[in-house]
MIMAR-53297 format. One record per residue (C-alpha): residue number from 1; residue in one letter; x, y, z. Coordinates in nm, 3 decimals. Last residue first. Layout:
BEGIN
NUM  A  X  Y  Z
...
//
This chain:
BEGIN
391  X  -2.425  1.656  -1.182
390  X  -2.444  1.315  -1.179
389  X  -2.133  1.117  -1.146
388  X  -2.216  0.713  -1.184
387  X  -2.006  0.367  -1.141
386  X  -2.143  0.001  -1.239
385  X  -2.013  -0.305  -1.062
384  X  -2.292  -0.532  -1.187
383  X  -2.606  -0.331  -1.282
382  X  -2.752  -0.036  -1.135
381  X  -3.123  -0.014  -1.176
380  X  -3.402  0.260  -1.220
379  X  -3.240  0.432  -1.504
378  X  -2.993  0.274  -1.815
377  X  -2.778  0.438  -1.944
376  X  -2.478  0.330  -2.108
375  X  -2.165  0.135  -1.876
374  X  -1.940  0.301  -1.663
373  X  -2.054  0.610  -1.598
372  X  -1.939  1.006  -1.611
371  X  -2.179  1.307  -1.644
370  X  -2.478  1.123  -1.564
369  X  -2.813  1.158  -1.679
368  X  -3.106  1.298  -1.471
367  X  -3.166  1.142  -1.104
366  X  -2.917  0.941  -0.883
365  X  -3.063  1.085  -0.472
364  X  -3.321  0.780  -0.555
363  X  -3.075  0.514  -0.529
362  X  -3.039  0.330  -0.796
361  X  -3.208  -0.064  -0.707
360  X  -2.951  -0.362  -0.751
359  X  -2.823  -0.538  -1.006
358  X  -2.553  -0.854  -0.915
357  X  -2.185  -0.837  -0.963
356  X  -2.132  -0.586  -0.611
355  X  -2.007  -0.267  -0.513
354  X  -2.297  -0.040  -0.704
353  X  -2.153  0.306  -0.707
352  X  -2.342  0.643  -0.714
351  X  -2.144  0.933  -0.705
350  X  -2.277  1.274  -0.714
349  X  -2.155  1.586  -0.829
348  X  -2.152  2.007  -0.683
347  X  -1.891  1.941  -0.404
346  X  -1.833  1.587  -0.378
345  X  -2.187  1.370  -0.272
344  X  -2.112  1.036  -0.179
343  X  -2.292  0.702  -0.238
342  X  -2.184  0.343  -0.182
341  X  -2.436  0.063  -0.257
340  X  -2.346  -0.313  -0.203
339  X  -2.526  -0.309  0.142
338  X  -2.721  0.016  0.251
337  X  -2.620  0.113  0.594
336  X  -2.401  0.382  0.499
335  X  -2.681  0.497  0.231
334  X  -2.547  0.860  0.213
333  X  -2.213  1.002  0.239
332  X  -2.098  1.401  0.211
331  X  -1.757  1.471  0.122
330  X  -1.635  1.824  0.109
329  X  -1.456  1.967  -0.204
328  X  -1.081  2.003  -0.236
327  X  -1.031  1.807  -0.522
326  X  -1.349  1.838  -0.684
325  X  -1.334  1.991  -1.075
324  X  -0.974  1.886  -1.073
323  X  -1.094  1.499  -1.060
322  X  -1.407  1.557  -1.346
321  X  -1.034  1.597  -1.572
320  X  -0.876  1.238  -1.416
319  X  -1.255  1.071  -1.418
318  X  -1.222  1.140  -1.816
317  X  -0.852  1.000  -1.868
316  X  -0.965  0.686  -1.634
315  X  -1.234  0.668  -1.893
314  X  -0.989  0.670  -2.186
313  X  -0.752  0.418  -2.006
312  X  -1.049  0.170  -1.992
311  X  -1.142  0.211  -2.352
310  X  -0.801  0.164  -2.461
309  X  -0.763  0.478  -2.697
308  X  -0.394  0.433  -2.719
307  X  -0.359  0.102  -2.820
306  X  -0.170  -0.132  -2.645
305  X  0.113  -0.228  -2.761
304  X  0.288  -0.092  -2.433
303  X  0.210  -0.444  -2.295
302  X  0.370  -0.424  -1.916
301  X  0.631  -0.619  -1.830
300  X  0.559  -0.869  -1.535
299  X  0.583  -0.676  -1.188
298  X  0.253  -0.621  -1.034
297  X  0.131  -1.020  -1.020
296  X  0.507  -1.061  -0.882
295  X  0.373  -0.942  -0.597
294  X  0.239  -1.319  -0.505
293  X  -0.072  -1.325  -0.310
292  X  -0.306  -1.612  -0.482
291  X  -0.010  -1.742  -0.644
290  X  0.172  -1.847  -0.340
289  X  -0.117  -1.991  -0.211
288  X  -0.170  -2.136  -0.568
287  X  0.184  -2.251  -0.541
286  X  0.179  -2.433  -0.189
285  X  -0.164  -2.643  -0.326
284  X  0.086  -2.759  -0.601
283  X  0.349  -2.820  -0.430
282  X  0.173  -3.051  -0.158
281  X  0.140  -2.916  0.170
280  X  0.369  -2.901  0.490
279  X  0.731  -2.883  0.446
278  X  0.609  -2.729  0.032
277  X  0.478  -2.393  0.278
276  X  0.850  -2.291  0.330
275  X  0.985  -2.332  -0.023
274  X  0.646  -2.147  -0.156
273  X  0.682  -1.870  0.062
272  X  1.111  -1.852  0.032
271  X  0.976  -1.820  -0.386
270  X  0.707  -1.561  -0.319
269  X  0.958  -1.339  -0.064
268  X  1.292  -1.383  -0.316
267  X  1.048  -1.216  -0.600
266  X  1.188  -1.431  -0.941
265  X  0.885  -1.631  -1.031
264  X  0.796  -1.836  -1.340
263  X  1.000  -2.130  -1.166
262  X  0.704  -2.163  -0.959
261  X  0.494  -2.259  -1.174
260  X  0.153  -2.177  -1.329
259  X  0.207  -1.755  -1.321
258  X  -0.154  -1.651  -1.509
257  X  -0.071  -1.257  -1.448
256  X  -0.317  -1.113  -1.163
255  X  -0.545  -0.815  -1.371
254  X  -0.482  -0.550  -1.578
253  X  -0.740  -0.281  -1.654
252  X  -0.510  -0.018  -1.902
251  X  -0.525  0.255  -1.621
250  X  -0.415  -0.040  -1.360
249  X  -0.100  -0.094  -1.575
248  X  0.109  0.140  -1.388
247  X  0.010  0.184  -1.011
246  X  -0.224  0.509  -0.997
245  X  -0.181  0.704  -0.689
244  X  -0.493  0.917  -0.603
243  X  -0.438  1.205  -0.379
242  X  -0.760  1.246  -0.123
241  X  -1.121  1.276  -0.101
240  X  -1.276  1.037  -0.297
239  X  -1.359  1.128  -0.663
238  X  -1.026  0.966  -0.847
237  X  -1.011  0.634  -0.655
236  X  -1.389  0.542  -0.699
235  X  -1.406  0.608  -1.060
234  X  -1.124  0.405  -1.098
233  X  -1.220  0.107  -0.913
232  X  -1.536  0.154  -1.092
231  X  -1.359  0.113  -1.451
230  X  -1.183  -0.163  -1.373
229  X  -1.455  -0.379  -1.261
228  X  -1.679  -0.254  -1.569
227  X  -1.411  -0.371  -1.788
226  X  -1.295  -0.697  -1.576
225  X  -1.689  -0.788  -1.520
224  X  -1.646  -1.160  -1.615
223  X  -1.279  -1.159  -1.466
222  X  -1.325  -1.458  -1.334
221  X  -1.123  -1.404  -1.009
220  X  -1.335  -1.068  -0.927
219  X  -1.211  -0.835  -0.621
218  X  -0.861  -0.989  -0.582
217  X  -0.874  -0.980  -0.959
216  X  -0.874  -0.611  -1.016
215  X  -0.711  -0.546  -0.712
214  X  -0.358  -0.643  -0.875
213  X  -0.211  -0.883  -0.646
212  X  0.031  -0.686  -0.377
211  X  0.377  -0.541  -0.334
210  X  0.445  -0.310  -0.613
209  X  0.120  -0.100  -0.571
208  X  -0.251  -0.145  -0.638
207  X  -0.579  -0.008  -0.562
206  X  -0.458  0.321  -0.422
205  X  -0.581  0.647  -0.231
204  X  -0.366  0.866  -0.024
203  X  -0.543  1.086  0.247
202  X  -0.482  1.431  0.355
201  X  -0.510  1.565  0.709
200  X  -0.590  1.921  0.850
199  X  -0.971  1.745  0.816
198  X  -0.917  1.465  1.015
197  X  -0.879  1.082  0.982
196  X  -1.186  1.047  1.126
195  X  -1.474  1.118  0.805
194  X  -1.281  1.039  0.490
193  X  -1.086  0.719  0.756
192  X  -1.436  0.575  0.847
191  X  -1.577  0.581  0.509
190  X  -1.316  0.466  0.339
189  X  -1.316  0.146  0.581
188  X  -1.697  0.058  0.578
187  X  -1.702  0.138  0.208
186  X  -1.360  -0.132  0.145
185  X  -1.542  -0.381  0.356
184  X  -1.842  -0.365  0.121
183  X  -1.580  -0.417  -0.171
182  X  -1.536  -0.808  -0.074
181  X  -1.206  -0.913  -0.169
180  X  -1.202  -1.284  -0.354
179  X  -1.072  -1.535  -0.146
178  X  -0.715  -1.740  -0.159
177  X  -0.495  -1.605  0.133
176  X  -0.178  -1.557  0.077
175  X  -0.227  -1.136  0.115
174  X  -0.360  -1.237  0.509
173  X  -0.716  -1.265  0.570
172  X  -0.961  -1.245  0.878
171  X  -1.099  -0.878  0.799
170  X  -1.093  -0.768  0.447
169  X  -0.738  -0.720  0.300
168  X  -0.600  -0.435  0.126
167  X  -0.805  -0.155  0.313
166  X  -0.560  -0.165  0.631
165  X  -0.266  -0.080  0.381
164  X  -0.233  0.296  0.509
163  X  0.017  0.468  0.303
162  X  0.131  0.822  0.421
161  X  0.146  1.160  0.384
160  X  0.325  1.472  0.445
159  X  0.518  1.345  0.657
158  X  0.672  1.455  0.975
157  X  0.618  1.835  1.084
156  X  0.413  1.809  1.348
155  X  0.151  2.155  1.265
154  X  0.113  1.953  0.908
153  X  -0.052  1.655  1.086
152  X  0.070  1.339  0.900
151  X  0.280  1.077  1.163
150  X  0.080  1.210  1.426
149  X  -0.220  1.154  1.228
148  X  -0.114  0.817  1.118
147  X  -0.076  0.695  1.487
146  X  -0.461  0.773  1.526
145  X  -0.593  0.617  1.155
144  X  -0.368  0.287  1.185
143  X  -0.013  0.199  1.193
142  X  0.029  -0.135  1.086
141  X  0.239  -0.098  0.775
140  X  0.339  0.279  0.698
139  X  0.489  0.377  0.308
138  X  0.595  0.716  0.382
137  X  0.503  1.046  0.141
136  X  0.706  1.274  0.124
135  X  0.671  1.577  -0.108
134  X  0.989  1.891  -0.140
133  X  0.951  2.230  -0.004
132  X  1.333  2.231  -0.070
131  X  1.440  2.369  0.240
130  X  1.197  2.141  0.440
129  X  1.246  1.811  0.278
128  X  1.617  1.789  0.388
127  X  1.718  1.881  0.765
126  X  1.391  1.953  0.826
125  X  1.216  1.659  0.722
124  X  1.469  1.464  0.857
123  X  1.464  1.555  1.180
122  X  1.056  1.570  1.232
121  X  1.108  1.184  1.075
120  X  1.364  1.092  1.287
119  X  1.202  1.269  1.623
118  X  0.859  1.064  1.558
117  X  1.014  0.719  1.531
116  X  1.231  0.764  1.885
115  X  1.051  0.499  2.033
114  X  0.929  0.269  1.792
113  X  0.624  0.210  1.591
112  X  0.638  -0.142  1.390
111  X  0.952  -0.185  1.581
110  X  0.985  -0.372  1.889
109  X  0.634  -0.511  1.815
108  X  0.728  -0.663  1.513
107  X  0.979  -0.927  1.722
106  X  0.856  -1.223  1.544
105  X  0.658  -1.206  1.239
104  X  0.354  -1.397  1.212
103  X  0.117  -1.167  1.392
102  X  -0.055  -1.389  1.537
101  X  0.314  -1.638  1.606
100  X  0.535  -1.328  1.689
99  X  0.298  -1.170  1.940
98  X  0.241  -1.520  2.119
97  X  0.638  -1.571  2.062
96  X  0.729  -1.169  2.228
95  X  1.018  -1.085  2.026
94  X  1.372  -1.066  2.164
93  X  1.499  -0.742  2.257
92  X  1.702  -0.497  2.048
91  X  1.880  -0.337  2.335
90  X  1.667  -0.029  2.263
89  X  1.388  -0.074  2.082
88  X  1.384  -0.035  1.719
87  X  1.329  0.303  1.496
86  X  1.326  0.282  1.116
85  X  1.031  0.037  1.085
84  X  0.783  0.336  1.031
83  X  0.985  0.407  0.722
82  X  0.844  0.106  0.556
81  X  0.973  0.269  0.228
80  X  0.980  0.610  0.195
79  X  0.850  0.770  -0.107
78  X  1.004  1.043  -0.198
77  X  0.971  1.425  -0.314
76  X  1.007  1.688  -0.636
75  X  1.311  1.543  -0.770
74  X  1.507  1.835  -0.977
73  X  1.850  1.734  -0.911
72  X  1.880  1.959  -0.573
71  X  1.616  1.732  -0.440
70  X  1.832  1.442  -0.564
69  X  2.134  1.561  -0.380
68  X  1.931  1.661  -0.041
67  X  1.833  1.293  -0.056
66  X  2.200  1.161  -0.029
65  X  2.275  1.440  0.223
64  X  2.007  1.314  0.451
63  X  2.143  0.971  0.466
62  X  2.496  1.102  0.554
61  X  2.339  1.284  0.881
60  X  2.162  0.985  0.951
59  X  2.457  0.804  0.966
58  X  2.665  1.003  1.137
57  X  2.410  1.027  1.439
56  X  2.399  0.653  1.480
55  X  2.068  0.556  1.633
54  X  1.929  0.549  1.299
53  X  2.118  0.198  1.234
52  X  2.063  0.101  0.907
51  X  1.903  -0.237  0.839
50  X  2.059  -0.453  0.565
49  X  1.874  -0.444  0.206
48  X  2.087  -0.750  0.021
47  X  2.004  -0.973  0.299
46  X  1.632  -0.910  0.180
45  X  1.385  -0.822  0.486
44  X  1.408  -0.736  0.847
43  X  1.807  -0.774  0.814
42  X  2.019  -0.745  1.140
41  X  2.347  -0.836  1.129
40  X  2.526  -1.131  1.248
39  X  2.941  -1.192  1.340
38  X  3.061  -1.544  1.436
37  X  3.370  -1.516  1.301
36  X  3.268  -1.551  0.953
35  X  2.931  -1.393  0.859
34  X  2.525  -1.481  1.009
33  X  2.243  -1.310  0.821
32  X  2.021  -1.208  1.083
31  X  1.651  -1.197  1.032
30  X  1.553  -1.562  1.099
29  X  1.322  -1.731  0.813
28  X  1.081  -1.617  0.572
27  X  1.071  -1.271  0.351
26  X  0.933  -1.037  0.658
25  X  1.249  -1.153  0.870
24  X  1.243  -1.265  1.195
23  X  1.359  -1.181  1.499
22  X  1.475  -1.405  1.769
21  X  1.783  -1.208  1.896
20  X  2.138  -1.209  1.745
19  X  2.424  -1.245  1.989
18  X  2.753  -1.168  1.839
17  X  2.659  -0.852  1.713
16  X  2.605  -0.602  1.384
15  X  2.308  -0.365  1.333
14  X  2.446  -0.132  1.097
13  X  2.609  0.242  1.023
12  X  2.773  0.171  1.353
11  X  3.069  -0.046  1.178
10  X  3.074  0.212  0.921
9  X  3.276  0.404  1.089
8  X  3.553  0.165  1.133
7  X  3.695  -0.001  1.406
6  X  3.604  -0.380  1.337
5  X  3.699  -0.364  1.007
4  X  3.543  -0.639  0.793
3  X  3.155  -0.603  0.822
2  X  3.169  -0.181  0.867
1  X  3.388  -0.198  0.529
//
């Protein structure tokens, strides 16, 4: 209605003009799908998912209705998708090129965090979370630890909490990169955020969403450790400090799906990838990029043959009940400087953690057996990817 009456309401639910900037949009190409009579609007990622305009007071208002009906269904809370990008510049200016080419998506800047970001949130939260004492918890690319606290503080009244993706990729690399994730990074960066991020604050914890390769094999492309792998990953998620989110299938230990064509893939961002990166490279080297960081690795059917005392789903099932012994304990760190070792001390357990595929020395805080591991005892050593509690 807002695309073929001029002087409806709707009109202002949307970006719509006759002059689209240089944007462009996070699944290849320009992000303004052009209509008849020279009309664009303004769509940072499928043309089917159209930006809304927050700006418009009736629109927001209607938006917060919608979720006020599901709350009063029963729904306990939402995640919100790239909600940081909610708020653009006013005018909608055209993206800085130098920005647009390192950061590969032109006109991010006018967006990523905009101006009236903070007053949205506060606004919605109180016109609809609040008087349900319902959960949010917003999905936040490229904010970082200091903008995250003003986004989560309870005393601000935004979100409850949010997803930081800085841990997803280790420094230098993109998700279409081909390299195998090196967990060391992932200790420098948990550390950093258990110990900054602030103690009024509360951290999510993932591996793996909707959006990105399964960990599992980002870590270890031969899957030679895949039970041990899995297991640790685990182990790690469910004793840090924070609320673990558990993408299905990662409980049962799967990996990256063997995709060997394009035509295997349906995700519009994967298949504009691989259409973009064929003007350039040979098909073949354009699919394993594509491949390499394809989301579609998270969205093939899941097996529900499996049988239910998977040994990897029974250990998450034991770190899940040591979990509610240690929620809201203190973390304590040791061995910071120690490579391929990560140790932290919850409450009244111990966890000893060997990040790498080689054996290296236990520490000599790890004494008695453990209450949890990942492989059977063995003392003096920690073998390839192997997880400890001791009590």
């Amino acid at each position: 209605e807002g695309l073929s009456n001029p002087s409806s309401p709707y009109r202002g639910y949307y970006f719509f003009t006759d002059k689209p900037n240089n944007w462009t949009s996070f699944f290849s190409g320009g992000a303004w799908n052009e209509y008849s009579g020279g009309l664009y609007a303004l769509h940072l990622f499928s043309k089917k998912q159209m930006d809304l305009n927050w700006e418009n007071p009736a629109m927001r208002q209607e938006l917060y209705a919608m979720v006020r009906r599901w709350l009063e269904r029963g729904v306990d809370g939402f995640r919100l998708d790239v909600i940081n990008y909610i708020s653009k510049a006013q005018g909608l200016p055209d993206g800085n090129v130098f920005i647009g080419d390192l950061m590969e998506f032109r006109g991010i800047e006018h967006y990523f965090h905009g101006p009236r970001l903070h007053e949205y949130l506060r606004e919605l939260r109180r016109e609809a979370f609040a008087p349900y004492d319902a959960f949010s918890v917003g999905e936040t690319p490229g904010i970082g630890q200091e903008v995250g606290r003003l986004l989560t503080h309870p005393d601000r009244g935004e979100l409850d909490m949010m997803f930081s993706f800085d841990h997803l990729e280790t420094p230098g690399h993109v998700r279409f990169d081909e390299y195998e994730y090196d967990l060391n990074y992932y200790k420098s960066y948990i550390i950093d955020w258990q110990r900054n991020y602030g103690a009024d604050c509360w951290m999510s914890l993932f591996w793996d969403n909707h959006d990105n390769p399964r960990m599992l094999s980002k870590v270890d492309h031969s899957h030679r450790y895949k039970t041990e792998l899995a297991k640790l990953l685990g182990l790690i998620q469910l004793t840090l400090r924070g609320t673990p989110f558990l993408y299905q299938g990662q409980e049962l230990g799967l990996g990256n799906h063997p995709f060997t064509d394009i035509s295997q893939l349906r995700d519009v961002e994967s298949i504009n990838k691989y259409n973009a990166l064929c003007e350039t490279m040979p098909p073949d080297a354009a699919f394993r990029r594509v491949a390499a960081g394809s989301r579609e690795h998270a969205r093939v059917p899941i097996n529900w043959s499996l049988a239910e005392d998977n040994e990897i789903l029974a250990f998450y099932k034991d770190a899940v009940s040591l979990r509610k012994e240690m929620v809201y304990e203190p973390i304590e760190f040791f061995h910071e400087k120690k490579r391929d070792l990560l140790v932290y001390r919850r409450g009244g357990y111990l966890v000893v953690c060997n990040l790498s595929r080689g054996e290296i020395a236990a520490p000599k805080e790890a004494s008695g057996a453990p209450v949890l591991s990942n492989y059977a005892e063995a003392p003096g050593i920690l073998r390839p990817y192997e997880g400890r509690v001791y009590s």
